[in-house]
C-alpha positions as CSV (number, residue, x, y, z in Angstrom):
1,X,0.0,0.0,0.0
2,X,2.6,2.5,0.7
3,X,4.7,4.0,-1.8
4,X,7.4,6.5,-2.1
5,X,5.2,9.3,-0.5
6,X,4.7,7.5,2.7
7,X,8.6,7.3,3.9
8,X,8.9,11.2,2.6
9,X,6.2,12.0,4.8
10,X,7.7,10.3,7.7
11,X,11.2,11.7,7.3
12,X,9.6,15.2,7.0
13,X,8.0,14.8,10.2
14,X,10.9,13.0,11.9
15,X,13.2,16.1,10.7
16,X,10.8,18.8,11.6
17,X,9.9,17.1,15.6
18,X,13.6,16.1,15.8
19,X,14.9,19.7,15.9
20,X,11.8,21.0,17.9
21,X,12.4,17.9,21.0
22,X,16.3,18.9,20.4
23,X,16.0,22.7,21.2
24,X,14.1,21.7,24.1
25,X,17.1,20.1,25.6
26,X,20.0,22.0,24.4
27,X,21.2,25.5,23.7
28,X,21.9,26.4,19.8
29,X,25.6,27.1,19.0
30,X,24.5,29.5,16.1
31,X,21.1,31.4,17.4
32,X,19.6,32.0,14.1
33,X,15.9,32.4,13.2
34,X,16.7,29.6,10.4
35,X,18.6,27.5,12.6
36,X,15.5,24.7,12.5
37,X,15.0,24.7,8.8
38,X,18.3,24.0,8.3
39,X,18.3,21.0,10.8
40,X,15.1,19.7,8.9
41,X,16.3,19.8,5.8
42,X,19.8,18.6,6.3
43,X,18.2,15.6,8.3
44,X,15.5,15.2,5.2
45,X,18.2,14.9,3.0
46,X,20.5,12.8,5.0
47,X,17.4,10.0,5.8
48,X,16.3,10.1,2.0
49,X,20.1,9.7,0.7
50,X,20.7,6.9,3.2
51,X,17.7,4.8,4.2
52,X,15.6,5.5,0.4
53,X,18.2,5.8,-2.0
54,X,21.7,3.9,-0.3
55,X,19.2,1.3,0.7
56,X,18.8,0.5,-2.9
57,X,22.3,-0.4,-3.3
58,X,22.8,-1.3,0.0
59,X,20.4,-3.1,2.4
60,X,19.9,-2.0,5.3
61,X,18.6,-4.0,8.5
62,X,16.0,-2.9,10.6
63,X,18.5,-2.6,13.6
64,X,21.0,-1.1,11.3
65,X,19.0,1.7,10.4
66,X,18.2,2.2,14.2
67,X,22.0,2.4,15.2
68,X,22.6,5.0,12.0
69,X,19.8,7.2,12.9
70,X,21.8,7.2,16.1
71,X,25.0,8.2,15.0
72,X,23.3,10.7,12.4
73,X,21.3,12.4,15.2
74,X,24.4,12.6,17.4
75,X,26.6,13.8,14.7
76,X,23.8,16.7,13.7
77,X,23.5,17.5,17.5
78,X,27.4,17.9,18.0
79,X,27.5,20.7,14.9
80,X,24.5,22.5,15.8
81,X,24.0,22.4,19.6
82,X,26.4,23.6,22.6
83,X,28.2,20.1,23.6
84,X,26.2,18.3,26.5
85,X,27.3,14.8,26.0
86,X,25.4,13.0,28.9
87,X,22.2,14.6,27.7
88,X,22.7,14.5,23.9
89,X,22.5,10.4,24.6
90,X,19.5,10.2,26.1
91,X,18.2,12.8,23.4
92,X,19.1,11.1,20.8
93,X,18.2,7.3,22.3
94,X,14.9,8.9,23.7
95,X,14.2,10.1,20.0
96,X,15.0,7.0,18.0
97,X,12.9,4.7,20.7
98,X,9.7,6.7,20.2
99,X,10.1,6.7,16.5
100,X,10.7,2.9,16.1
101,X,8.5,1.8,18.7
102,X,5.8,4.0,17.3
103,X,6.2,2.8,13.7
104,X,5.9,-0.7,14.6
105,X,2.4,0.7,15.8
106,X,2.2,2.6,12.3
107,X,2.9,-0.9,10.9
108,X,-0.3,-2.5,13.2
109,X,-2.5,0.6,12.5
110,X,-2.0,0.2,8.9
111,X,-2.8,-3.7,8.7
112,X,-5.9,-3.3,11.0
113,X,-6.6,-0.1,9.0
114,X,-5.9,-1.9,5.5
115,X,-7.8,-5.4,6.4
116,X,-11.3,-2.9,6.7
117,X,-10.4,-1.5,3.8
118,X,-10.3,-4.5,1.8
119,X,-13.5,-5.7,3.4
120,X,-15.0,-2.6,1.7
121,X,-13.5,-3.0,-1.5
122,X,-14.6,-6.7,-1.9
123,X,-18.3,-5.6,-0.5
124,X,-18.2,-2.8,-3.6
125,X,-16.9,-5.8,-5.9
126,X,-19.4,-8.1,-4.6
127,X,-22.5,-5.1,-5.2
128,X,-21.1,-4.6,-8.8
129,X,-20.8,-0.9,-7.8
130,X,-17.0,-1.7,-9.6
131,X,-17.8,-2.7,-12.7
132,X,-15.5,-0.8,-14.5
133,X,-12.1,-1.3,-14.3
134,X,-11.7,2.0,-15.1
135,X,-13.8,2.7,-11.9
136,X,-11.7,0.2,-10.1
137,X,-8.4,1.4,-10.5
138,X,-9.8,5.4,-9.5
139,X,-11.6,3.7,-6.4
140,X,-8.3,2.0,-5.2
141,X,-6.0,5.0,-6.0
142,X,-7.7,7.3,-4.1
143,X,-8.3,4.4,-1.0
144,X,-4.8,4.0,-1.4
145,X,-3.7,8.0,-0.9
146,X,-6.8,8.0,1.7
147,X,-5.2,5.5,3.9
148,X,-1.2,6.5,3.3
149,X,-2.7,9.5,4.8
150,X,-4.3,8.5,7.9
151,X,-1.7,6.2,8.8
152,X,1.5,8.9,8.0
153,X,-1.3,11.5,10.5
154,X,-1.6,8.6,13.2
155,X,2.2,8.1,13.2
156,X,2.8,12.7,13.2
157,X,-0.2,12.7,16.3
158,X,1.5,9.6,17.9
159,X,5.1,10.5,18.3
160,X,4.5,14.5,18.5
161,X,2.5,13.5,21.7
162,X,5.1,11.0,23.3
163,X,7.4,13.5,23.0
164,X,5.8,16.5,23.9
165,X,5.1,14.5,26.7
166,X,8.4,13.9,27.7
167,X,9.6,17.2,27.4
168,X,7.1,18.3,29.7
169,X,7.9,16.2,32.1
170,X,11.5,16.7,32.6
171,X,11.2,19.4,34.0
172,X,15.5,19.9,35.3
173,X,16.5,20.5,31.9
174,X,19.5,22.6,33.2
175,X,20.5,19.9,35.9
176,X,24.0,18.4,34.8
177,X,23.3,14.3,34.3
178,X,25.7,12.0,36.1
179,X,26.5,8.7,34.4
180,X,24.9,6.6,36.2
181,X,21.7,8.6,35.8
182,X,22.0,9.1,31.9
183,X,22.5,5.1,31.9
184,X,19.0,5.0,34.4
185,X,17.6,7.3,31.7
186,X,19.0,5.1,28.6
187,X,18.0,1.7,29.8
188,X,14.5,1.7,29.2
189,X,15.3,3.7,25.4
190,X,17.5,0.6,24.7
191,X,15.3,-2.1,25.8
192,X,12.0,-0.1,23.7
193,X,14.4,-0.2,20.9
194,X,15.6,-3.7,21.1
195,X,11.8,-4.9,21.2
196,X,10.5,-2.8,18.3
197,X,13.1,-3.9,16.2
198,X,12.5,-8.1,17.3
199,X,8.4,-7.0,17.2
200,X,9.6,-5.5,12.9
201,X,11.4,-8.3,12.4
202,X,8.4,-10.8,12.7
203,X,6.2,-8.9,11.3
204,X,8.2,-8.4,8.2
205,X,9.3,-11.9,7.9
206,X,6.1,-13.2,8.4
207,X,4.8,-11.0,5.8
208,X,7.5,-11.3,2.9
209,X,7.8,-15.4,3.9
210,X,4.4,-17.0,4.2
211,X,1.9,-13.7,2.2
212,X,0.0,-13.5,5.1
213,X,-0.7,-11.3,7.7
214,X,0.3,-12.1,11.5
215,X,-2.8,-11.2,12.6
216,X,-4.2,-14.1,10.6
217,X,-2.8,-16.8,12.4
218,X,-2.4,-14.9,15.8
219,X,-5.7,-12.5,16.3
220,X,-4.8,-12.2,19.6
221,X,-1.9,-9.6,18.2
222,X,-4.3,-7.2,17.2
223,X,-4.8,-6.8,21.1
224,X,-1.3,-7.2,22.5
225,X,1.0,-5.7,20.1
226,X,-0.2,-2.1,20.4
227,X,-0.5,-2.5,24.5
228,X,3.4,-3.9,24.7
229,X,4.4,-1.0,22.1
230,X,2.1,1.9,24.2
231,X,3.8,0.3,27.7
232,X,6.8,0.7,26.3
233,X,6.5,4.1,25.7
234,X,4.9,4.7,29.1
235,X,8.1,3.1,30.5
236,X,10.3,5.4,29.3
237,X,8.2,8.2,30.5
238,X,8.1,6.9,33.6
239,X,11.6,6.5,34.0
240,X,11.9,9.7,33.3
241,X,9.0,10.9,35.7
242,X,10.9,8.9,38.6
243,X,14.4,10.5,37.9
244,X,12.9,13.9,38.0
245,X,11.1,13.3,41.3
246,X,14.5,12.0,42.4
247,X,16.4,15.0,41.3
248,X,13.8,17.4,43.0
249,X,13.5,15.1,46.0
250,X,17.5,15.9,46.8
251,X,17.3,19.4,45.6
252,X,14.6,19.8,48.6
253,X,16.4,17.7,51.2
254,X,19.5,19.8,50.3
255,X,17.5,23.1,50.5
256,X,15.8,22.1,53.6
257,X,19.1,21.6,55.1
258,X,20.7,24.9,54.1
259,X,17.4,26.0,56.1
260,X,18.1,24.8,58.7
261,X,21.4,25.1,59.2
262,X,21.1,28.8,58.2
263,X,18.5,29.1,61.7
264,X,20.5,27.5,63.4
265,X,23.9,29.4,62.7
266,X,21.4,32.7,63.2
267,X,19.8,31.2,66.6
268,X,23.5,31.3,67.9
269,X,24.3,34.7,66.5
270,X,21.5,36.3,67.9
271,X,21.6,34.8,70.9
272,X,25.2,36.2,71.5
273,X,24.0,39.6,69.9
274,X,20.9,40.0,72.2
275,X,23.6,39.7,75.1
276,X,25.2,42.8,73.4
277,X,22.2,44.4,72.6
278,X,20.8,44.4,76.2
279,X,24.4,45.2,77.7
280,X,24.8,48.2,75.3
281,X,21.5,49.6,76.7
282,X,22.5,49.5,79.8
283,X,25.9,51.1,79.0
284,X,23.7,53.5,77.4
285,X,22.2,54.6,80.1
286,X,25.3,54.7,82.2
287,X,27.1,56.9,80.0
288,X,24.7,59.3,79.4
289,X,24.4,59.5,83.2
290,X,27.9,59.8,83.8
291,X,28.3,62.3,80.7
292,X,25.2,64.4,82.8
293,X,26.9,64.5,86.3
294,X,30.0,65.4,84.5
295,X,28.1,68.1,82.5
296,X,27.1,70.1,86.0
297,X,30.5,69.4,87.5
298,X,32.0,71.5,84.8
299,X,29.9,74.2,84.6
300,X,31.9,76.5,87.3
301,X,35.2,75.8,85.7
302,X,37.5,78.3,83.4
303,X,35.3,78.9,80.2
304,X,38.7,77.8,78.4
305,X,38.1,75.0,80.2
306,X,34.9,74.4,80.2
307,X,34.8,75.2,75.8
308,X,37.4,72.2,75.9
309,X,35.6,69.7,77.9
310,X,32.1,70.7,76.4
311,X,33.6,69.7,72.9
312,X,35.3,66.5,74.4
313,X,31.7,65.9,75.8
314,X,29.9,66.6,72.8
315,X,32.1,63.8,70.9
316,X,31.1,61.5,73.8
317,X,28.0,62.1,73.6
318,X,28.0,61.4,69.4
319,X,29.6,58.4,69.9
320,X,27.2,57.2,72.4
321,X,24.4,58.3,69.8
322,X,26.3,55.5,67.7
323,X,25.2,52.8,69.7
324,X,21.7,53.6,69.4
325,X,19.9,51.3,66.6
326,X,18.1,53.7,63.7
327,X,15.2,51.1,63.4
328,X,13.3,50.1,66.5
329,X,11.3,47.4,65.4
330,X,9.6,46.2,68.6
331,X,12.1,43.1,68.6
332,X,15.9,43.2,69.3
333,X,16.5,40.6,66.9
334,X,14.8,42.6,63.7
335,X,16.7,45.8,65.0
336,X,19.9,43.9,64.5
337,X,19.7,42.8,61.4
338,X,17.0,45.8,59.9
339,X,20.1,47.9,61.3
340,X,23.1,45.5,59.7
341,X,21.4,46.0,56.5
342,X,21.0,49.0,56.3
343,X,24.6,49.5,56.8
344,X,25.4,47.2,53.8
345,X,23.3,49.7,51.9
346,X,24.6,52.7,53.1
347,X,28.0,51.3,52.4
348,X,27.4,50.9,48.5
349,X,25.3,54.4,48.6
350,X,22.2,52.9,48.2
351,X,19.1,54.8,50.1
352,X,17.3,52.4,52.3
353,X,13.5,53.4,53.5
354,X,12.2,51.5,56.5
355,X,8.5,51.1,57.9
356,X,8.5,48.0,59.4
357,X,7.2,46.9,63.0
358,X,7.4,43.0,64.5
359,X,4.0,41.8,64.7
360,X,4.3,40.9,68.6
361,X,0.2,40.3,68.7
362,X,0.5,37.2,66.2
363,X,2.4,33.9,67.4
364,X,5.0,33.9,64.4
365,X,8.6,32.8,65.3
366,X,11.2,35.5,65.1
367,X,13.8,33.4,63.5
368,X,11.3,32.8,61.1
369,X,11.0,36.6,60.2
370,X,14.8,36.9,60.5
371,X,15.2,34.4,57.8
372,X,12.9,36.4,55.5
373,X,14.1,39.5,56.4
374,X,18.4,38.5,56.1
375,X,17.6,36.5,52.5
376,X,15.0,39.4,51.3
377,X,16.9,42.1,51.3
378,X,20.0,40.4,51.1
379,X,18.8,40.1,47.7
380,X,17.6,43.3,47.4
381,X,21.4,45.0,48.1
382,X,22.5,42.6,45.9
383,X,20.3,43.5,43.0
384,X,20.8,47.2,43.9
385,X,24.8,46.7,43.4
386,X,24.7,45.5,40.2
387,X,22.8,48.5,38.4
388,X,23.8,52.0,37.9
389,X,22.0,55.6,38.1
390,X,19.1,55.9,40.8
391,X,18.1,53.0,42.9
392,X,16.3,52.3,45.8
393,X,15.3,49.9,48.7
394,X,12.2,49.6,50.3
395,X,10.9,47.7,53.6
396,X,7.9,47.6,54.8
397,X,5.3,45.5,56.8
398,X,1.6,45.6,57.9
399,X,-0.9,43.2,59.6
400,X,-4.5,42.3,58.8
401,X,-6.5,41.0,60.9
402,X,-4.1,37.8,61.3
403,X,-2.3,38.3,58.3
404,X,1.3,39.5,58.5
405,X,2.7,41.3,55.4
406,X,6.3,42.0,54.3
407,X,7.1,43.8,51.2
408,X,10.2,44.6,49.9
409,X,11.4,46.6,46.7
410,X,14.1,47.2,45.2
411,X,15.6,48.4,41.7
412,X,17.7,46.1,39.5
413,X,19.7,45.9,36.5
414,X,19.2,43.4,33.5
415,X,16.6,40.6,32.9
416,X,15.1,38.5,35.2
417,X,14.5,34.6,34.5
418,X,11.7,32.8,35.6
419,X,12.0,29.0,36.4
420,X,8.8,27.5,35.0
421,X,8.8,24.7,37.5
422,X,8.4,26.9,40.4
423,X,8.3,30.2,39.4
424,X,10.9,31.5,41.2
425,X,13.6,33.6,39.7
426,X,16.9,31.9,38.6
427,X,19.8,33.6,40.5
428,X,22.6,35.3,38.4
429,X,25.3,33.3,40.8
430,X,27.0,30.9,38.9
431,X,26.5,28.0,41.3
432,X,23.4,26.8,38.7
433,X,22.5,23.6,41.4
434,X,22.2,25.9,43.7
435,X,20.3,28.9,42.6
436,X,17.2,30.7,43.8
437,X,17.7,29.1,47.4
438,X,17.4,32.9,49.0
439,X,14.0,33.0,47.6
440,X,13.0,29.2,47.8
441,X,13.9,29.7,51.7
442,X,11.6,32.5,52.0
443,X,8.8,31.0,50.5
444,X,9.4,27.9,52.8
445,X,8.9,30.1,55.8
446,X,5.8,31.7,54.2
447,X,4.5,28.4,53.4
448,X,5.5,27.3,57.5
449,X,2.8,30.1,58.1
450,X,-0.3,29.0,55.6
451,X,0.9,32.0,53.4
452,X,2.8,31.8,50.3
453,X,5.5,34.9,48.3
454,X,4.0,37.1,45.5
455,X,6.6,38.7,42.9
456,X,6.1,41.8,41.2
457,X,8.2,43.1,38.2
458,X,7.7,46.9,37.0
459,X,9.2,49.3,34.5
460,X,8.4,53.4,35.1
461,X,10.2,55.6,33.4
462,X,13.3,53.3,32.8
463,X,13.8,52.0,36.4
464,X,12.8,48.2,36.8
465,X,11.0,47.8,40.1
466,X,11.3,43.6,41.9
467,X,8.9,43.6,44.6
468,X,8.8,40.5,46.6
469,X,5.8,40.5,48.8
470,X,5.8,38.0,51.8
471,X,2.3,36.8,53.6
472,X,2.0,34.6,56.2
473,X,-0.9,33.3,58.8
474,X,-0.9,34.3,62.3
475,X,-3.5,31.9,63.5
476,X,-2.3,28.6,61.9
477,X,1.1,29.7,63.4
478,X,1.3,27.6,66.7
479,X,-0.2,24.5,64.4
480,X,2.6,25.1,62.0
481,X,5.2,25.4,64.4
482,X,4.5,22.6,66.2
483,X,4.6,20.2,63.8
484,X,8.0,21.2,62.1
């Protein structure tokens, strides 16, 4: 039934969904518009040459033509793609499964497809409604175009959606594959490919030997061909399901000890620095009493005197001013660090606007709040330091009812990715496995709290605004807590 316009139509389609899966993956070496015609048509070319034309004069094997798309996809990958070599494998294996396994489907849609067929023509032969063989040959022509058709559309619908379905689903496209994951990733490709080709290889001998149709002498098939071929697609979709849930599984356990380490390491510090905090009130208070007494005893000396010990004084007095925090927050522990950062930002020249007050009505841990506030606007000098001209940071909080809200803006420089797993932004740090854990840590504290992180990006009159707004539940607190 199928001529020279049904292997066309499949290399077409193999070409165009090869470079669309492949740009999925990779990054381009040359970013060009025409980039993925090129790839199409060069891959066109190369499967017509090699598997239509070379097969003439050379014979090529079922598995043969599997291991040569192989080396053809690899090759074409290495030229147009940056060089990932763990991931081009599993690419390329991933590729060449689907396409085998779903053409030996192709090959059982078009025999169940092709046996109704005949049915019909014989019923038409059998009415006399083909008494012509005129009419005959136009009838079976335009079946024949009819079915190449549906079967070349079924095979396009079929491996489109397998592999749109794996590129959704790996989700870490960016995470670096170790060996022995690309080899967890490739074993289920090999064994899919293995399968389809024995499965062909049946099929075709059966066909070419005996003239008749496996389905003949095993109906059964019908049933059990396409379930092993769709399981074995499924199995490579769920290998790759499970590696992903694996991958975020120790990117959460890693995060979630970073966390916790990072409260534990502030516990301490604050705990030292609530020492010094509450003996520099008291020395406070001291000196400015002992600067007052000292104040009156001078006040009957020389006036040379007295001009030389007012100034001296004075300076005390400004140095003791020193020790006084700018922010009073209602808690000692966001003083400190409000009052650190701030001197970060005053340090690079960046002005930094304060309303914030510690919501000591609601049961929310401190530490909790000092992790949002330290990686917040951490972030938000950070972001600052990087751009020129006029910039900004802002802090502010509010309650509502038993809602506790942070908010904090700041101005930035460049472009700022979203990752569409979690929609967090991507860090510009280079550490790539470790990015965005600022952020993810906030949200984990918001999340603690029954509340959750908003993010805002803005643009007014050339300044680009990130505001980060933080909300979290004062009455589930004490439930919250107690159960991490």
């Amino acid at each position: 039934m199928f001529d020279l316009l049904s292997p066309v139509a499949v290399y077409l389609a193999d070409s165009v969904l090869s470079v669309i899966y492949t740009r999925s993956f990779l990054k381009e070496k040359y970013e060009k518009r025409g980039m993925p015609v090129i790839w199409a048509g060069v891959y066109f070319l190369i499967q017509i040459l090699v598997f239509t034309i070379g097969a003439d004069r050379f014979p090529v094997g079922i598995a043969a033509r599997s291991i040569l798309n192989i080396c053809i996809l690899l090759f074409m990958q290495s030229f147009f793609f940056q060089k990932e070599i763990q991931k081009q494998f599993f690419i390329t294996f991933s590729f060449v499964a689907g396409t085998e396994t779903v053409k030996y489907l192709f090959v059982t849609f078009d025999i169940v497809v092709s046996g109704w067929g005949n049915q019909i023509l014989d019923h038409l032969l059998a009415e006399n409604i083909l008494n012509t063989v005129e009419r005959t040959e136009n009838v079976i022509t335009v079946y024949n175009a009819v079915m190449t058709v549906l079967c070349v559309l079924f095979y396009i619908l079929l491996l489109s959606g397998f592999l749109f379905f794996i590129s959704r689903k790996y989700v870490k496209k960016d995470y670096p594959l170790q060996t022995y994951e690309n080899v967890f990733l490739l074993l289920p490709c090999i064994a899919a490919l293995c399968i389809s080709v024995i499965i062909r290889l049946i099929i075709s001998s059966l066909n070419n030997g005996m003239g008749i149709v496996i389905y003949e002498t095993v109906p059964p098939i019908r049933f059990w061909l396409p379930v092993v071929g769709a399981l074995m697609l499924s199995d490579i979709i769920a290998s790759i399901i499970l590696f992903q849930k694996q991958v975020q599984y120790h990117e959460e356990t890693g995060k979630r000890a970073l966390l916790e380490n990072q409260v534990r390491q502030m516990q301490k510090e604050i705990t030292e620095i609530q020492d010094i905090y509450s003996d520099m009130r008291g020395l406070r208070h001291d000196m400015r009493s002992h600067l007052a007494n000292i104040s009156l005893l001078v006040k009957g000396t020389v006036d040379s005197v007295e001009e030389e010990l007012e100034s001296y004084i004075g300076k005390m007095e400004e140095t003791v001013s020193r020790l006084d925090f700018t922010y009073q927050t209602d808690n000692p522990i966001t003083d400190i660090i409000i009052h650190q950062k701030g001197q970060e930002a005053e340090k690079k020249q960046i002005p930094f606007e304060v309303d914030f007050a510690y919501p000591c009505k609601l049961p929310i841990d401190v530490y909790d709040i000092a992790v949002i506030l330290n990686n917040a606007l951490e972030n938000a000098i950070e972001a600052c330091g990087r751009g020129e001209g006029e910039k900004q940071i802002r802090l502010r909080s509010f309650v509502r009812g038993c809602l506790f809200f942070i908010e904090v803006e700041n101005d930035f420089a460049g472009n700022i990715v979203m990752e569409k797993e979690s929609g967090l932004p991507v860090s510009s740090k280079g550490n790539g496995k470790r990015h965005g854990i600022g952020i993810s840590n906030i949200q984990r504290c918001a999340r603690k709290y029954m509340g959750d992180i908003d993010i805002a990006i803005s643009e007014t009159d050339g300044r680009k605004k990130f505001s980060l707004t933080i909300m979290m539940n004062g009455i589930a607190a004490s439930e919250t807590v107690s159960v991490n």
